[in-house]
C-alpha positions in Angstrom: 0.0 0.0 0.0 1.0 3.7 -0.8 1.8 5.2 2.3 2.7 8.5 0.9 0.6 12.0 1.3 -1.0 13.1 -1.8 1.3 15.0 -4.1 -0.4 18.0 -3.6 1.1 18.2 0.0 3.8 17.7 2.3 4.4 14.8 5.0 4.2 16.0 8.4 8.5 15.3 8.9 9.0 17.7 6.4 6.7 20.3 7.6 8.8 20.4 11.1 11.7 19.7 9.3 11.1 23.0 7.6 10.2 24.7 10.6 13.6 23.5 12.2 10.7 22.4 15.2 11.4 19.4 17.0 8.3 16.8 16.8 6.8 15.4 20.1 10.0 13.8 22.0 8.8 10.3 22.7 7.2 9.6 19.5 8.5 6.9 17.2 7.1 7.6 13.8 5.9 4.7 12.0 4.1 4.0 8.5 0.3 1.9 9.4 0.2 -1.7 8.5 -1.2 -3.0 5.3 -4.7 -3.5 6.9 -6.9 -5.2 4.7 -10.4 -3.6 5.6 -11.2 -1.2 2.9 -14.6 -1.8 2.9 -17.2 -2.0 5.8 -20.5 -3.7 5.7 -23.5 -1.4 6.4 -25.1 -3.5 8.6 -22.2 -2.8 11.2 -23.9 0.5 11.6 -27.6 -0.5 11.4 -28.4 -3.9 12.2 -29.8 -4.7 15.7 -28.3 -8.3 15.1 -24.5 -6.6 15.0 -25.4 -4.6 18.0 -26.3 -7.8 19.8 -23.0 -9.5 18.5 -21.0 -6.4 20.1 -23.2 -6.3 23.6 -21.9 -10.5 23.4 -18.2 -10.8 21.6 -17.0 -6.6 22.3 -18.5 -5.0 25.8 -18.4 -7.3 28.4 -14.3 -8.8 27.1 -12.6 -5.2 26.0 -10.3 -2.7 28.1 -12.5 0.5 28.1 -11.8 3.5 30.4 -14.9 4.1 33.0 -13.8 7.6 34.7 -11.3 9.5 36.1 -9.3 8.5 39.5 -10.0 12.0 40.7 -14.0 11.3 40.3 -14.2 9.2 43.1 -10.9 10.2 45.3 -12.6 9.3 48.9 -13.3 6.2 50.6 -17.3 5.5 49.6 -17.3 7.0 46.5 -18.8 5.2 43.8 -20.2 6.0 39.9 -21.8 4.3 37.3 -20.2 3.4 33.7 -23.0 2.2 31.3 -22.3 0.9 28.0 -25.1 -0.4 25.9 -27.2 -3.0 28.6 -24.3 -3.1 30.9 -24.1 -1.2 34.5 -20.7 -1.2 36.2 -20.7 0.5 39.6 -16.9 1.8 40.0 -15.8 2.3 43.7 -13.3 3.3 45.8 -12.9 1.0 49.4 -10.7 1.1 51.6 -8.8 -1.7 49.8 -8.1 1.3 46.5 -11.1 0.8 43.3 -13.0 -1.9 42.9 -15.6 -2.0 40.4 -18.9 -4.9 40.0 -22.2 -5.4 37.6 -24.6 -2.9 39.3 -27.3 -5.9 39.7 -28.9 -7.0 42.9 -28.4 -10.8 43.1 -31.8 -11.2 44.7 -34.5 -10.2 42.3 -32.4 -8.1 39.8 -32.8 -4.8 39.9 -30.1 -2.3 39.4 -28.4 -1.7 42.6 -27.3 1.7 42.3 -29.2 4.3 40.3 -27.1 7.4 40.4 -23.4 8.4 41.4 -23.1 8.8 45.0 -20.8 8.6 48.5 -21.9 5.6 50.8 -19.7 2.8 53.0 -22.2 0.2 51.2 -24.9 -0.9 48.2 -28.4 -1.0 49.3 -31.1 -2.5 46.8 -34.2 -0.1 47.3 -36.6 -3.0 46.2 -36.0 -5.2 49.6 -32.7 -3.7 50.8 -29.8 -6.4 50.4 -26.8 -4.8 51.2 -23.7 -5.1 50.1 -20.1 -3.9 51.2 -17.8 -1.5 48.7 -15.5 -4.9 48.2 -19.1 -6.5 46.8 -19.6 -8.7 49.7 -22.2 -9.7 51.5 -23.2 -7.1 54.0 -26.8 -8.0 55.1 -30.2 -9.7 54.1 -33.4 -8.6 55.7 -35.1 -11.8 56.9 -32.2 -14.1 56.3 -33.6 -16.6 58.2 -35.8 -16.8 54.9 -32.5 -17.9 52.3 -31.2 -21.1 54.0 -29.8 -21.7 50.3 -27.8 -18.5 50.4 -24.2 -18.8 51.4 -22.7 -15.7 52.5 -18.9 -15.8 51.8 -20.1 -16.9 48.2 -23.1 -14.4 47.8 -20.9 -11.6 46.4 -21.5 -8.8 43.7 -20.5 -9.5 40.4 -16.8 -8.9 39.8 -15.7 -6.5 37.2 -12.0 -6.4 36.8 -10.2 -2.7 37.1 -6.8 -1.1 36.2 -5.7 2.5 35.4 -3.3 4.4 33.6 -2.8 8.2 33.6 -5.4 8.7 35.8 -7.9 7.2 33.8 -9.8 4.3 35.6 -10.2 1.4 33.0 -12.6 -1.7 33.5 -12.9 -5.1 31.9 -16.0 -7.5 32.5 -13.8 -10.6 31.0 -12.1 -12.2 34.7 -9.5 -14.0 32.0 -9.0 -10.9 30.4 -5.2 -9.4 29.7 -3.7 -7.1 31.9 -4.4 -3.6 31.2 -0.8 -3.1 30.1 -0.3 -5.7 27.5 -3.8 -4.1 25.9 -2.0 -1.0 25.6 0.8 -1.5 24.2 3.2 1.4 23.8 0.5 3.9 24.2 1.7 5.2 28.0 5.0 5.8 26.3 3.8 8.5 23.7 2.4 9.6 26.4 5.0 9.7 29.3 5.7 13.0 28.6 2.5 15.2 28.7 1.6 13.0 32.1 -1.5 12.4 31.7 -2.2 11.3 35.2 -0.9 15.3 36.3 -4.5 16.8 34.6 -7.9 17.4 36.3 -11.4 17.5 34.5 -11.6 21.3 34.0 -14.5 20.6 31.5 -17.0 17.3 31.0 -19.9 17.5 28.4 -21.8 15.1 27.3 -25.0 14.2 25.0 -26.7 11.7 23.2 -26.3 11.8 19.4 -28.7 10.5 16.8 -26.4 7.6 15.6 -24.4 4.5 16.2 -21.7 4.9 18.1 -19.2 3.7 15.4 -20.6 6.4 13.2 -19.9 9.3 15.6 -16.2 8.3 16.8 -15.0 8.0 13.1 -16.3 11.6 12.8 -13.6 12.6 14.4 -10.7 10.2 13.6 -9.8 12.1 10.0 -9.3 15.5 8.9 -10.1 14.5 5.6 -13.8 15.7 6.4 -12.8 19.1 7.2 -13.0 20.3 3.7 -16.6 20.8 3.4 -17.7 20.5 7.1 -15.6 23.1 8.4 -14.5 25.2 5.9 -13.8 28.1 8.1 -10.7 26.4 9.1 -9.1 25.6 6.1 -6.7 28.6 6.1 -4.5 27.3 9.0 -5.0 23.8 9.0 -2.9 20.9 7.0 -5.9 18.6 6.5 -4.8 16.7 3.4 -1.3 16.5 4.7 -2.3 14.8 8.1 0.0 11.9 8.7 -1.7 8.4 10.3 -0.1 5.9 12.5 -0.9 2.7 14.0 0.7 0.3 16.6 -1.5 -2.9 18.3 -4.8 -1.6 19.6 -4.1 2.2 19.2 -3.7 4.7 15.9 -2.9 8.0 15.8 -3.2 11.4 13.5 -1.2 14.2 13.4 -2.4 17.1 11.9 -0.2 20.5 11.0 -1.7 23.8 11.9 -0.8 27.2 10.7 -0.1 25.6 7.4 -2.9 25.9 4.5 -4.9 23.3 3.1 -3.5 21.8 0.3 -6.9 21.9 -0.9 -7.0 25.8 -1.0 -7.0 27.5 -4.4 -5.7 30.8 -2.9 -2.5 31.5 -0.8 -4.0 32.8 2.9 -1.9 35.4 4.7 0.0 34.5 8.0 -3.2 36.6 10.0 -5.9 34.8 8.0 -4.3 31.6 8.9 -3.8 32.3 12.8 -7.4 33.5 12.6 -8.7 30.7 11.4 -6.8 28.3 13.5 -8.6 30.6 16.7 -11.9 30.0 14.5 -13.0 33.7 14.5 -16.0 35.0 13.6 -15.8 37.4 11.1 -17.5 40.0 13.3 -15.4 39.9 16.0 -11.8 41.4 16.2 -8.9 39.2 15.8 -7.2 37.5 19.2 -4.2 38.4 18.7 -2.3 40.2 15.4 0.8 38.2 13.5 3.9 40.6 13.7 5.3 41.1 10.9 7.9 38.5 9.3 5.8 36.2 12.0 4.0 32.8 11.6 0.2 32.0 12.5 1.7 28.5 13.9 5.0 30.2 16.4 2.3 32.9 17.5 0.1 30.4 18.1 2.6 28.1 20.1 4.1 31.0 21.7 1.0 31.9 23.7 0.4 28.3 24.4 3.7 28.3 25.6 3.4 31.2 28.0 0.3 30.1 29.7 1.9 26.2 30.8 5.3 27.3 31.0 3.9 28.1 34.5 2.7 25.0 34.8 4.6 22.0 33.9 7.7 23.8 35.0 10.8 25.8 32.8 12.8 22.1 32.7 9.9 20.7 30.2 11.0 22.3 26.8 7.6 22.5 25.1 8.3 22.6 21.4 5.6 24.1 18.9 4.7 21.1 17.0 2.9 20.0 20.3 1.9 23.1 20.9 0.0 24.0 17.8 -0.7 20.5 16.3 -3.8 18.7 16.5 -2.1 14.6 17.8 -5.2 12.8 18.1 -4.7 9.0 19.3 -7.6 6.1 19.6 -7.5 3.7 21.8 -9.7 0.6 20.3 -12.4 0.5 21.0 -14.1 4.5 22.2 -11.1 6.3 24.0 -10.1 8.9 22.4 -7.0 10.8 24.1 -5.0 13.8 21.9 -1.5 13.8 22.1 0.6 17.1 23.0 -0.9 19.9 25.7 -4.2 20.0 23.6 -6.5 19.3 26.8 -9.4 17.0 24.9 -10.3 13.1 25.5 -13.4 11.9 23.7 -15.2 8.5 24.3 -17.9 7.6 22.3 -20.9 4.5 23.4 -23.8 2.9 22.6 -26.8 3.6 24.2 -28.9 1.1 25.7 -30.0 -1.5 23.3 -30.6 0.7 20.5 -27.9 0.8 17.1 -29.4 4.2 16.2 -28.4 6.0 19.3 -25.2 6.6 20.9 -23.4 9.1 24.0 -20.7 11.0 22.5 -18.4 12.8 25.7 -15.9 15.5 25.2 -14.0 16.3 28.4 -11.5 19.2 28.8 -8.2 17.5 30.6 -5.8 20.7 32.0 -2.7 20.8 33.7 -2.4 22.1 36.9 -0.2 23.5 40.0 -0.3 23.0 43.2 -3.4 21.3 44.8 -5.6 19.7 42.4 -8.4 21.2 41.4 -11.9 19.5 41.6 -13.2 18.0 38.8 -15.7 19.3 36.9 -19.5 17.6 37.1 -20.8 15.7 33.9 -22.7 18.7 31.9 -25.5 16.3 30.4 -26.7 18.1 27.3 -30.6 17.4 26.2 -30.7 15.8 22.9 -32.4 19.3 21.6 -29.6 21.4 23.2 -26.6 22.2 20.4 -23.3 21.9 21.9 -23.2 25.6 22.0 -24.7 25.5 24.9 -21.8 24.2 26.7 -19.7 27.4 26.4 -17.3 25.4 28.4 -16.3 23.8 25.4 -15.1 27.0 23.5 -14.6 26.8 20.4 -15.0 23.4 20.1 -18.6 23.5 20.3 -19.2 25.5 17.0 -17.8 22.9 15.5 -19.2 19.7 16.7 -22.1 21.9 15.9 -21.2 21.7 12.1 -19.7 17.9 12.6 -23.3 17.0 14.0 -25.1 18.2 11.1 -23.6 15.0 9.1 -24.2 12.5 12.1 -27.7 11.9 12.1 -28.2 12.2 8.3 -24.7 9.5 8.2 -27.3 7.4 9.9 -30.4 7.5 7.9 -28.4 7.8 4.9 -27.1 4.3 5.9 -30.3 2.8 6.7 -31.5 3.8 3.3 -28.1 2.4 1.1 -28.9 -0.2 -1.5 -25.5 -1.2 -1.8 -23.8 -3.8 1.2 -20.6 -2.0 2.2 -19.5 1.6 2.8 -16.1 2.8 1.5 -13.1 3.8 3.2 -9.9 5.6 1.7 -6.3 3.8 1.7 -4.3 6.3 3.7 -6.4 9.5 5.0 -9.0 6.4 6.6 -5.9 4.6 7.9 -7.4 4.7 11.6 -10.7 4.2 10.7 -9.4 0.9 8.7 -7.5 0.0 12.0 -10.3 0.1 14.2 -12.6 -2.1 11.5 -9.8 -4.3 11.7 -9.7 -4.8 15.2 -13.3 -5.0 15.4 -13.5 -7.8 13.0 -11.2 -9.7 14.8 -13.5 -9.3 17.9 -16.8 -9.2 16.9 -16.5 -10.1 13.2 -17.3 -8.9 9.3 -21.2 -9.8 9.6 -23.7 -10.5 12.0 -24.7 -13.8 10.3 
């Protein structure tokens, strides 16, 4: 397979190359595989039958990250991670995080209906208890379950590791450790410390799609042409370089370089003002000096705001500054790369393939104590993301990128052909996630 950019445009190497700016320090930079899957079947996106396949052969065996460590820092505190018909009550005991199937062993019901701070699980339909390790605390009437065996009569285990502060859980008990999932990924990201950030922003809302369909929205920049046009000045879409290693891929995108797909040659203001995504009513952030560059301005006041931060021994270079490095870790995390603060995870919701929760959260550094994290900001369905002004810029365009979702959706349930397309090189993670999901779930649903 070619692995070269188009010819129109310039790999990413030489782009920093040319800049004389060093690229992210621990990176090793690496051309994909020669995946196979260019071609995806439709039903992967539609059928309830496929959904069922994941909720059996994907969900309850896969590494997927549940929360934050600093969401639940005390003793008692507990959430819930729900994926598809799954409820996973994560919680810290005295013993560090433990995590089990929020399901009452007596009659069924869910255990635990809402985050929370308690020493133990109480079912509100006849109020068996249990302890934050999942055993058995108490049984009302007890002389009633002569069958019951108390040292055996424990919650559901669900196994838990984390890295980088991130809490990750697996329903499989024979599944692999955490690190061997992982691969290499904590070492592209030993240096940014991922573990040193708090929540500063969490937002999240449920999007009229399957959950594949919204997470490859944002593994590409090839869309960016016609979906977000505004930003074409200052961003390098069609010279994006894509990576893969094990269960993780990764995009690098330049900014403050034009798109090759441009007719016109921007100025070095245009390009710094579309890379801040101004309006064209409001006044420029900040004015390009002359003999400047949209991309150094840009990194230079990036620069001056963590300098503070991470500390003057951490030599912050601009390409991880400016740069859009967006990693996926199969099969819905979604970390970036460099000091950009966002993480995306993407999942189904409930049993239904049309629907999915797509979460955005804002990850910053920080000095000195750590701040508290920010609470879950659940938008309505009817609410655009605008109205998360936490989000910044960012929302205006998930505005524009959920304008395609729901009619990617329909669109597929209309199709008279089997398979949607995928390009050989600007696809490359989206062909590396079908791969992988393939070899878990597999092509069909037959």
């Amino acid at each position: 397979m070619n692995m070269k950019a188009h010819s129109k445009g310039i790999r990413y190497q030489e782009l920093i190359a040319s800049d004389a700016i060093a690229p992210p320090r621990t990176l090793t930079l690496e051309n994909p595989i020669d995946l196979p899957t260019t071609t995806v079947p439709v039903a992967q996106f539609t059928s309830r039958a496929y959904h069922d396949l994941e909720m059996l052969r994907l969900w309850p065996r896969v590494w997927q990250m549940a929360c934050r460590e600093e969401e639940i820092p005390n003793v008692g505190d507990h959430l819930l991670y729900e994926v598809g018909r799954f409820s996973i009550i994560v919680a810290r005991s005295e013993a560090g995080i433990r995590a089990h199937h929020n399901v009452c062993l007596h009659r069924g019901r869910k255990l635990v209906d809402r985050d929370g701070n308690g020493r133990a699980f109480t079912c509100a339909f006849h109020g068996f208890t249990w302890n934050l390790d999942g055993t058995l605390r108490y049984i009302p009437s007890r002389w009633d379950f002569p069958d019951v065996q108390d040292d055996k009569f424990c919650l559901t285990p669900v196994k838990v590791e984390t890295w980088g502060g991130f809490v990750f859980i697996n329903m499989n008990p024979a599944a692999e450790p955490l690190a061997k999932f992982l691969g290499d990924l904590p070492t592209h990201f030993a240096v940014w410390k991922p573990e040193d950030r708090y929540i500063q922003a969490h937002v999240a809302k449920v999007m009229p799609c399957n959950w594949k369909v919204c997470q490859e929205a944002f593994m590409e920049a090839y869309h960016v042409v016609l979906t977000h046009p505004q930003l074409l000045p200052g961003i390098g879409d069609e010279n994006s370089q894509y990576d893969v290693w094990g269960n993780f891929s990764r995009a690098i995108t330049p900014n403050g370089t034009p798109s090759p797909h441009l007719k016109w040659q921007p100025s070095e203001q245009e390009m710094f003002d579309s890379m801040s995504d101004r309006p064209y009513d409001e006044p420029a952030v900040a004015e390009v000096p002359n003999g400047g560059r949209a991309r150094q301005l840009s990194a230079a006041a990036s620069r001056v705001s963590l300098q503070g931060i991470v500390g003057d021994n951490v030599v912050l270079s601009d390409a991880e500054l400016a740069d859009s490095i967006y990693y996926t870790l199969f099969p819905n995390f979604h970390p970036w790369g460099g000091y950009n603060r966002i993480v995306y995870r993407f999942r189904p919701l409930g049993d239904d393939p049309d629907r999915s929760i797509m979460e955005c959260y804002f990850l910053s550094p920080f000095k000195g104590e750590r701040p508290q994290p920010a609470k879950t900001h659940w938008l309505a369905e009817s609410e655009p993301w605008t109205d998360a002004p936490e989000l910044g810029l960012l929302a205006r365009v998930f505005e524009q990128d959920c304008a395609n979702l729901g009619q990617v959706q329909a669109g597929l349930h209309a199709m008279q052909v089997p398979e949607v397309v995928l390009a050989r090189y600007q696809e490359t993670k989206l062909r590396h996630f079908h791969h992988l999901l393939e070899q878990w779930v597999g092509r069909t649903a037959d």
